[in-house]
C-alpha positions as semicolon CSV with decimal commas, in nm:
position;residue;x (nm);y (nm);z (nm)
1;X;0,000;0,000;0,000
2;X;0,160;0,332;-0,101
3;X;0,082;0,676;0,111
4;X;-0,219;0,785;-0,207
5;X;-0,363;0,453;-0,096
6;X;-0,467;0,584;0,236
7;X;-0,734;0,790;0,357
8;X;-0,526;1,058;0,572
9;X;-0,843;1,261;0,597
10;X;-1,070;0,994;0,780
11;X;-0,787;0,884;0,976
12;X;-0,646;1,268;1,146
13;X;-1,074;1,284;1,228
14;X;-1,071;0,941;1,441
15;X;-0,730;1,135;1,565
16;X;-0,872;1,444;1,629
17;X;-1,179;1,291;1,811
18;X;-0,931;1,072;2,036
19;X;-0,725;1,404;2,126
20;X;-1,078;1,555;2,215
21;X;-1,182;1,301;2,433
22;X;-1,058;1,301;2,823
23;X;-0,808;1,554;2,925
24;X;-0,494;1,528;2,794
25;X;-0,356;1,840;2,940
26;X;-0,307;1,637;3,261
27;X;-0,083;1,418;3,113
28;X;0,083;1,694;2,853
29;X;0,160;1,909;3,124
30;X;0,369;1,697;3,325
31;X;0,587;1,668;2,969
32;X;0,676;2,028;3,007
33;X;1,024;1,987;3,084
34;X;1,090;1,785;2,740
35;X;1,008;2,123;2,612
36;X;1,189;2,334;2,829
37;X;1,512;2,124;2,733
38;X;1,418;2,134;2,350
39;X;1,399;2,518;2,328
40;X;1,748;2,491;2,533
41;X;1,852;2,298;2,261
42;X;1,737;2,493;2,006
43;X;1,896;2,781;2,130
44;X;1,600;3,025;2,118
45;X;1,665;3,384;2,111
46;X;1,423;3,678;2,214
47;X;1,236;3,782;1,941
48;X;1,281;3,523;1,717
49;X;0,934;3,430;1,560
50;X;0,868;3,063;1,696
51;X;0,637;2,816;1,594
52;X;0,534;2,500;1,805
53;X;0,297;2,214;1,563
54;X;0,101;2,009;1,708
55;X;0,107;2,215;2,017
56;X;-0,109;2,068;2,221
57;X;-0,195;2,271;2,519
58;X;0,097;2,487;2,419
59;X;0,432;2,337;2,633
60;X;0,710;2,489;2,352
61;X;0,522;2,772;2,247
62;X;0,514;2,858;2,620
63;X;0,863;2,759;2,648
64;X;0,965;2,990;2,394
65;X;0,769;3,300;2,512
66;X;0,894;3,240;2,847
67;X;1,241;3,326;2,649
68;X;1,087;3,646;2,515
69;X;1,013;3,473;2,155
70;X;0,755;3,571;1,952
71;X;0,547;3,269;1,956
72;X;0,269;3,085;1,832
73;X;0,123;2,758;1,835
74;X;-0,102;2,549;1,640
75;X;-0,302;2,246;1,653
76;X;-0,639;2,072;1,551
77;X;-0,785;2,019;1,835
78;X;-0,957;2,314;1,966
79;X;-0,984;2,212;2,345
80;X;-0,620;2,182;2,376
81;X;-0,605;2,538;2,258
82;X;-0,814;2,677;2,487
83;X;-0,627;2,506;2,780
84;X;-0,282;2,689;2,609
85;X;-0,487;3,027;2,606
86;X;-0,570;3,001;2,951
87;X;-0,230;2,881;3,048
88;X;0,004;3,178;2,908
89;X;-0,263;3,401;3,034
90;X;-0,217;3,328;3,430
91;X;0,168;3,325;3,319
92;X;0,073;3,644;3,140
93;X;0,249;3,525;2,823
94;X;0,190;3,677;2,493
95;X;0,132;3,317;2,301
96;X;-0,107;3,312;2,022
97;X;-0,304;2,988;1,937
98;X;-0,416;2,876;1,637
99;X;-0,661;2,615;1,496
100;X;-0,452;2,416;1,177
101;X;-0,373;2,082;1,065
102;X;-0,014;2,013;1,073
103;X;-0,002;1,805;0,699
104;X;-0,161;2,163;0,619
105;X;-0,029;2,479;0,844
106;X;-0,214;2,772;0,810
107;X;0,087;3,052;0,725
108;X;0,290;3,173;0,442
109;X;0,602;3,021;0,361
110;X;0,906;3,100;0,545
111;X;0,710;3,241;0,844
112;X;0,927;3,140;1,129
113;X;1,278;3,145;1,259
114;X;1,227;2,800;1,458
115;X;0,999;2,564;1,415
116;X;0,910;2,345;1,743
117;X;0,691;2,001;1,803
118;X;0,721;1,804;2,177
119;X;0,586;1,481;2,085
120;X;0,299;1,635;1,874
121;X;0,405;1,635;1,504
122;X;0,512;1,286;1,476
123;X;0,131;1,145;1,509
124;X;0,048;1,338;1,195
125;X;-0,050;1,025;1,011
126;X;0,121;1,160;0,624
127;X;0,499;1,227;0,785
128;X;0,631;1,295;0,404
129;X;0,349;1,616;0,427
130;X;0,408;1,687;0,784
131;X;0,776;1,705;0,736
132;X;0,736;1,919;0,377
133;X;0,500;2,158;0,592
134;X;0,779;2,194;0,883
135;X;1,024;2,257;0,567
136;X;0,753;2,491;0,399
137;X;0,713;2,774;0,693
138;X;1,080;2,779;0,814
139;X;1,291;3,042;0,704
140;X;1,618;2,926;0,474
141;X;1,894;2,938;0,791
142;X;1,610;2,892;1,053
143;X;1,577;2,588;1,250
144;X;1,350;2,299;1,326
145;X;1,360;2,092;1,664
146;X;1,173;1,809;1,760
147;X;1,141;1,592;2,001
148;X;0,993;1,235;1,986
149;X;0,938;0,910;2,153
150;X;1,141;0,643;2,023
151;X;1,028;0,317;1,907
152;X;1,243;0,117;2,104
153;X;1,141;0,323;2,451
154;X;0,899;0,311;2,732
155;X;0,629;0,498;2,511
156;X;0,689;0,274;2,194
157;X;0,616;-0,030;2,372
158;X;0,259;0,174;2,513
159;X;0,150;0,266;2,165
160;X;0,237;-0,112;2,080
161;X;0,046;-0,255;2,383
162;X;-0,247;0,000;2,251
163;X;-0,213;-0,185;1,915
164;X;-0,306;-0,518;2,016
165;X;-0,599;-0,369;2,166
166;X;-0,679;-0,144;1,865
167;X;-0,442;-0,186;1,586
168;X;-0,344;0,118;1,345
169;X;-0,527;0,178;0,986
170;X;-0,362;-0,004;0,726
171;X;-0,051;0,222;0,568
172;X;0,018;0,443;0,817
173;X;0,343;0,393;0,950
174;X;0,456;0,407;1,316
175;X;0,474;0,727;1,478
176;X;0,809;0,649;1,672
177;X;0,991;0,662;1,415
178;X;1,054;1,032;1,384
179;X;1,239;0,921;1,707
180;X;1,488;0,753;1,455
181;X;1,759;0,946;1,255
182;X;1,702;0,722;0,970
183;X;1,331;0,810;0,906
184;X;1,413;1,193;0,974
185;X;1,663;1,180;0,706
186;X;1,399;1,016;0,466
187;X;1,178;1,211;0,537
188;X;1,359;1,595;0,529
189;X;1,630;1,477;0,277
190;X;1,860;1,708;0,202
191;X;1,609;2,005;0,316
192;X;1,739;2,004;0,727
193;X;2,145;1,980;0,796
194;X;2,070;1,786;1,158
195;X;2,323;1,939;1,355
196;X;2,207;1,785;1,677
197;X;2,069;1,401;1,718
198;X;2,039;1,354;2,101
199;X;1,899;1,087;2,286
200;X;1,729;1,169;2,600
201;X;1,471;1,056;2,819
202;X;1,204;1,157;3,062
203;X;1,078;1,023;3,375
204;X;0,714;0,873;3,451
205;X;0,676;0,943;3,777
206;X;0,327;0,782;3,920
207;X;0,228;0,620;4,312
208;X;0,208;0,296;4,150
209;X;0,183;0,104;3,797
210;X;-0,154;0,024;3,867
211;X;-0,207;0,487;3,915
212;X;-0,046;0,508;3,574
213;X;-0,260;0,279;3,387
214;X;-0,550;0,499;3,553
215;X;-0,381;0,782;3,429
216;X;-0,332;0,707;3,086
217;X;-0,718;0,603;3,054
218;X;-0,859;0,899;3,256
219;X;-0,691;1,156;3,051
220;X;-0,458;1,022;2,780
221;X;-0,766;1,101;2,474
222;X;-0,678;0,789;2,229
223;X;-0,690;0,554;2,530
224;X;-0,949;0,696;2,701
225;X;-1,199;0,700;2,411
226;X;-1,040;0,339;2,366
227;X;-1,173;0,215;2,732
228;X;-1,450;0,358;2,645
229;X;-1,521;0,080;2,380
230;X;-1,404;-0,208;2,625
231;X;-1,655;-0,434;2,796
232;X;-1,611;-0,484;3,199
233;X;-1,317;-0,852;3,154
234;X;-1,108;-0,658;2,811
235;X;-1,122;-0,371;3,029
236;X;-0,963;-0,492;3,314
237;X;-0,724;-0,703;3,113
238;X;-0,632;-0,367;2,926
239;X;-0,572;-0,190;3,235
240;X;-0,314;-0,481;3,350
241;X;-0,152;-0,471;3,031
242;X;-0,072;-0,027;3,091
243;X;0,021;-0,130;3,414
244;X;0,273;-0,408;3,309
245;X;0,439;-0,157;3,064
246;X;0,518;0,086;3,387
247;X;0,623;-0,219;3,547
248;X;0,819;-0,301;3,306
249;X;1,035;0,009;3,280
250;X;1,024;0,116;3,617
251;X;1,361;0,172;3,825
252;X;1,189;0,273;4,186
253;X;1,197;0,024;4,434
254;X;0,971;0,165;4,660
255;X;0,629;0,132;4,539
256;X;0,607;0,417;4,327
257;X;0,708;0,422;3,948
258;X;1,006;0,626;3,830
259;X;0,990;0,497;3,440
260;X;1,258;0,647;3,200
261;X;1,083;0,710;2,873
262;X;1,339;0,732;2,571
263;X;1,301;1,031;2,330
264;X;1,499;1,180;2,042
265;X;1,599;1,541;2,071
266;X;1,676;1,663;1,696
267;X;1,804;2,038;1,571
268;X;1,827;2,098;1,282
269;X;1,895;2,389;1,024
270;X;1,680;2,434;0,708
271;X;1,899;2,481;0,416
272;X;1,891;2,748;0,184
């Protein structure tokens, strides 16, 4: 099956209805740091006009205005963005939102100096347009950074315990692998001179496996509208099977979870 084969439309609205569904600010927001270190990374400068795709409820974009950046973030689903509007304006940040699909950003080519996603661009379910978008609305000399879950990490091993449960639509590939260099240099070719290829990772902290699975289903949209479907036995198998991944990766040893989930940190400089 080749990418025309595949219904991108009808898939990013089953996406955009899981993203709507629970709260997934309560588990974004306890990402922040990944963000914090990718602007770091990134080297943001005050006034630099910033973009951060698939925003979310708006942990770069906030980031980056914290740094005095001009920024801006986008995203399809439109509770999300309120949550980002009402979180730069207790920090009395001056962060503008914006509805927009990422495989189709709403703003003139070479619009931004950077060009941010935290674990938000990489479940666009057409990477080659995602990636030719990123391209698209960075300046030549500006710079893209992104940071995403790898496939061999803590989080890959979620999304594939989610699959057995609910497996993917046919021809869309994984979104872990924009935590790969390989697949970022497929697909950016020559476009993006990656001048930094980092591995990091993030802890999971939770009171217990069994809190994280509860988590994940509470809040966590695509799982939560996923429960949702479950009757009362697949539930409670499903819920052991989140559990078992925290178990799995967990390094406390007093109860609690302390889970180091792998990520990619990339920076990179669009070419002129």
């Amino acid at each position: 099956m080749t990418d025309t084969d595949v219904d991108f439309e009808s898939i990013k609205k089953t996406q955009r209805a899981g993203w709507e569904t629970g709260d997934y600010p309560r588990v974004g927001n306890t990402l922040q740091i990944i963000a914090e270190r990718l602007v770091e990374a990134a080297d943001v400068r005050a006034g630099q006009r910033v973009l951060d795709v698939a925003c979310g409820q708006g942990n770069a974009a906030i980031a980056a205005a914290r740094r005095f950046a001009e920024a801006t973030g986008v995203d399809y689903a439109v509770n999300l963005l309120a949550q980002g509007r009402e979180r730069a304006a207790v920090e009395h940040l001056p962060v503008t939102f914006t509805e927009g699909d990422a495989e189709r950003l709403p703003f003139p080519d070479e619009s931004f100096d950077l060009v941010l996603s935290t674990v938000g661009v990489m479940f666009a379910p057409d990477h080659h347009r995602a990636a030719d978008e990123l391209v698209r609305v960075t300046a030549p000399g500006g710079k893209i950074a992104l940071a995403s879950w790898t496939p061999s990490g803590m989080i890959g091993q979620l999304f594939r315990t989610v699959g057995k449960w609910a497996p993917p639509p046919a021809g869309v590939r994984p979104a872990t692998l924009w935590g790969t260099p390989d697949h970022l240099a497929e697909i950016f070719g020559d476009r993006v001179e990656w001048t930094g290829l980092v591995t990091q990772e993030y802890a999971f902290r939770y009171h217990s496996p069994e809190h994280y699975s509860e988590w994940f289903r509470q809040h966590y949209g695509p799982i939560t509208r996923l429960s949702g479907t479950l009757p009362g036995r697949d539930l409670e198998r499903f819920s052991d099977d989140l559990a078992e991944v925290a178990r799995a990766y967990n390094r406390a040893d007093d109860g609690t979870v302390v889970a180091q989930a792998e990520y990619l940190e990339a920076v990179g400089v669009r070419r002129v």
